[in-house]
N, C-alpha and C positions, 0 to 999 in steps of 0.2 A: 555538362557544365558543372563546372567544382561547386561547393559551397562555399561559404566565404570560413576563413577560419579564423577563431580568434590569436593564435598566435601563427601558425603554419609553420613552413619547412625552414630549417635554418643553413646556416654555412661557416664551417670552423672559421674560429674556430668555441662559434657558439655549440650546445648540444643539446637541443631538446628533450624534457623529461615529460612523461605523462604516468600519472597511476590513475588506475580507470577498475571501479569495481565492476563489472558487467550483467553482474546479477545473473548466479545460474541458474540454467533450463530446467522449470517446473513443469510438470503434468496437470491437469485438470482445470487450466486457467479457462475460464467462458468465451467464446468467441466474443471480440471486443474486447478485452479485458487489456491496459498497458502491459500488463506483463509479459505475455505471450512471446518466446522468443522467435518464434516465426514471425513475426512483423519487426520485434525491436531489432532484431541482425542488421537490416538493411540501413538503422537509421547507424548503427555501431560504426558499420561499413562507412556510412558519408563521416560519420567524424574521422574518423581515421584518413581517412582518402582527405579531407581538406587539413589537418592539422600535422601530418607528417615527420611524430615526432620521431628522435633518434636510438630514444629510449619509452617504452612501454612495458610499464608495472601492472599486470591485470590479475585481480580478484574473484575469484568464484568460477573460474572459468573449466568445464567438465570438458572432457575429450575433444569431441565434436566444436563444444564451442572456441577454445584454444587454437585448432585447425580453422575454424571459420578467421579469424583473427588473425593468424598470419597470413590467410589467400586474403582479407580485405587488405593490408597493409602492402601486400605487394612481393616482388620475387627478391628483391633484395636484400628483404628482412631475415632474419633467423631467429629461434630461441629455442631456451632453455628451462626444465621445470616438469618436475614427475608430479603425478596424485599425490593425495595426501593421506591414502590407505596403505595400509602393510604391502596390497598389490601392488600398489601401484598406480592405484587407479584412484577413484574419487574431485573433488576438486583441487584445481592447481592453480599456481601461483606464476605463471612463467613470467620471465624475463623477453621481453621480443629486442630484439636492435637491429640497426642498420649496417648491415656487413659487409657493406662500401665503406664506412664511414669509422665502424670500431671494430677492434681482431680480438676476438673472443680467448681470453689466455690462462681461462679456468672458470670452474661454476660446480657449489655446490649446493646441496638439499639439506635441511636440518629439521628435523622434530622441532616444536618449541615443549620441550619437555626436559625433567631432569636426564634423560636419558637421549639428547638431540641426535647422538647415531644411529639407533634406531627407530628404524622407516616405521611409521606408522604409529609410532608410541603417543603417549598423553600421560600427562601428571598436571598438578596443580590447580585440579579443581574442574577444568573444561573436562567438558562431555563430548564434544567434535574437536576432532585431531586440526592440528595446527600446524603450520609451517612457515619454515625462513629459507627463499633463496637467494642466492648470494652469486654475484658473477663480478669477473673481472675484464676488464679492457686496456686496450690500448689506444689510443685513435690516432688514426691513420696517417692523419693530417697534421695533427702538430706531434706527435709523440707524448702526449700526457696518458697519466693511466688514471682510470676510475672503476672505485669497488661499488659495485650498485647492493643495495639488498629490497627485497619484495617481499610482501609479509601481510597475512590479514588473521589481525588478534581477535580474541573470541571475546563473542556479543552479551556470555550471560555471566562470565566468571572474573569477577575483578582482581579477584589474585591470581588468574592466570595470566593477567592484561601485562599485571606487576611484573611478575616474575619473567615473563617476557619482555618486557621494556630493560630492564636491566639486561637478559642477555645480548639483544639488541646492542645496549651500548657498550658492553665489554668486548662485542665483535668489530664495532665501530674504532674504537680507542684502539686494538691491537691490530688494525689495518693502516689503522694513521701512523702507529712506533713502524709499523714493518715499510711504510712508504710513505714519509712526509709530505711526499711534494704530489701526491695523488688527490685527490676528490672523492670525497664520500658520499654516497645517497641515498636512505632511504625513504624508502616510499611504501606508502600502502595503506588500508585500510583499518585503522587502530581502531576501532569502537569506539572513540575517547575522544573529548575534546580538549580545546587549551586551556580549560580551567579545572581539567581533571589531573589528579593525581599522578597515570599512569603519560601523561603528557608532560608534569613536570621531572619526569625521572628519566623521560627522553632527551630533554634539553639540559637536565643540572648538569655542573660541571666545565661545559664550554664544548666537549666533544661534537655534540649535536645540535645544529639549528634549525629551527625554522625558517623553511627559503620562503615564505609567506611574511616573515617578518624583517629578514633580511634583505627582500628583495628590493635593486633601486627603484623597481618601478613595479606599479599593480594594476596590471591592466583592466581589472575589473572590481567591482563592491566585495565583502567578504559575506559571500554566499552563505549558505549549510550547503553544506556536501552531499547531504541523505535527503534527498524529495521524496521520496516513496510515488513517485510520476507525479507529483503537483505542480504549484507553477514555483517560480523562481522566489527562494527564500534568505533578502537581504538580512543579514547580520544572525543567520540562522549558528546552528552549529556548526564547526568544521571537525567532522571526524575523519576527514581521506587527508593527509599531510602527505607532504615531501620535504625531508628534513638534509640537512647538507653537514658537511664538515670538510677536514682536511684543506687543500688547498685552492679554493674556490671562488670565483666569482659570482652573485645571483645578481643576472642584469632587470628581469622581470620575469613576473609571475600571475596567474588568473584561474579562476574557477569557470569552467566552461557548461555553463547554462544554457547549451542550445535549445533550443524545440522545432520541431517538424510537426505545423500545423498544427501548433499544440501539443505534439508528443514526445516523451521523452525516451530516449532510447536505452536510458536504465533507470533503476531507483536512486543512483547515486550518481554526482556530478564531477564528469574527471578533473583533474588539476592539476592544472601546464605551468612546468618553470622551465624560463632561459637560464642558464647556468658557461662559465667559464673555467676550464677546468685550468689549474696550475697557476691561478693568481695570486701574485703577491697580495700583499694587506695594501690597503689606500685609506678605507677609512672604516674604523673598527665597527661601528653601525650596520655595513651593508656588505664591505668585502672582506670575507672572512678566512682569518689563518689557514 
């Protein structure tokens, strides 16, 4: 028996988004302890399995975890996203999507560094190396294209946060000149909230919004994103966004607070938007250029 989901599987030519920090697999947690990823996978698994979305932005996610993630989601899915070490290895950022549904037509990896073509580099302050991945689409269904990007900014450096959010939007802006009529999405785990700094340099300008603020509809309270496994925290922070641009509709959106008998299957709460890609403007509030 499924669980119930708060948004679930959609149909073009809606496109479901989710960024979901997972929280990587620690050593030494206590038996009993929420963290343990040996108990939380299974709860990972039933959101995935009931919410079905099209797009999956995940955070922190180590080798093993990454693969657990695409076998919970299913044979249809695919993705994309190396470590975030010189190997190759470390945590990643992948991209998952539904490869029924969108033709994968490129996807690249980038340092968040002054030096973003090289694998594994760091500048601006952060101590743990950072990444941006970037894919594109087609989908299937209607023929519209979408640039996704996935991205988890570091927790202790706020001029890296900065210097990051700016490249962010210069990649976002030069995906909108190069294809108008496309949809843009980022998503991911910013350390930031919306009355941080490094959040209004995401949205200045108009290239980037918040599908949380934009959306017509909100399916749920404005959560915090970061529980650290507590209980559900109304009008908490929101540090996990999904922000939009380009040609877009955001029909609704929700921070998904499940629990299982209490338990939370990560420290952070994903956050699912409906989105439309290739819509005209209707009304400047909600459906965006």
């Amino acid at each position: 028996m499924t669980d119930a989901a708060l948004i679930g599987g959609v149909t073009a030519p809606e496109v479901h988004v989710m960024t979901y920090n997972i929280r990587r697999r620690v050593s030494g947690n206590r038996p009993g302890s929420p963290d343990r990823w040996a108990t939380r996978k299974v709860l990972v698994e039933r959101i995935l399995a009931a919410e079905q979305p099209t797009i999956v932005g995940a955070q922190e996610a180590l080798a093993d975890q990454a693969d657990f993630v695409a076998e919970a989601l299913g044979s249809r899915y695919r993705w994309v996203g190396d470590g975030r070490d010189p190997s190759g290895r470390g945590e990643k950022c992948p991209i998952y999507y539904d490869a029924e549904r969108l033709d994968l037509t490129g996807w690249r990896q980038r340092a968040l560094s002054s030096t973003p073509d090289h694998h594994g580099s760091r500048s601006w302050g952060n101590v743990t190396r950072r990444i941006l991945v970037s894919a594109e689409f087609t989908d299937v269904e209607t023929g519209t294209r979408l640039f996704v990007f996935n991205t988890h900014l570091d927790h202790l450096s706020r001029r890296s946060r900065l210097h990051s959010a700016h490249m962010i939007v210069r990649l976002a802006r030069a995906a909108t000149t190069a294809e108008p009529d496309a949809a843009i999405v980022v998503m991911g785990d910013f350390n930031a909230d919306e009355s941080s700094p490094v959040y209004q340099t995401l949205i200045a300008g108009g290239t980037l919004h918040d599908a949380w603020e934009a959306a017509a509809e909100r399916v749920t309270p404005p959560f915090g994103t970061f529980s650290n496994y507590r209980g559900r925290r109304p009008g908490g922070r929101r540090i996990d966004h999904i922000l939009v641009g380009g040609a877009v509709e955001v029909t609704r959106t929700g921070i998904n607070t499940t629990r299982f008998d209490g338990r939370a299957a990560s420290d952070h709460e994903p956050v699912q938007t409906v989105l439309r890609a290739g819509s005209a403007t209707v009304d400047g509030s909600r459906v965006l250029p």
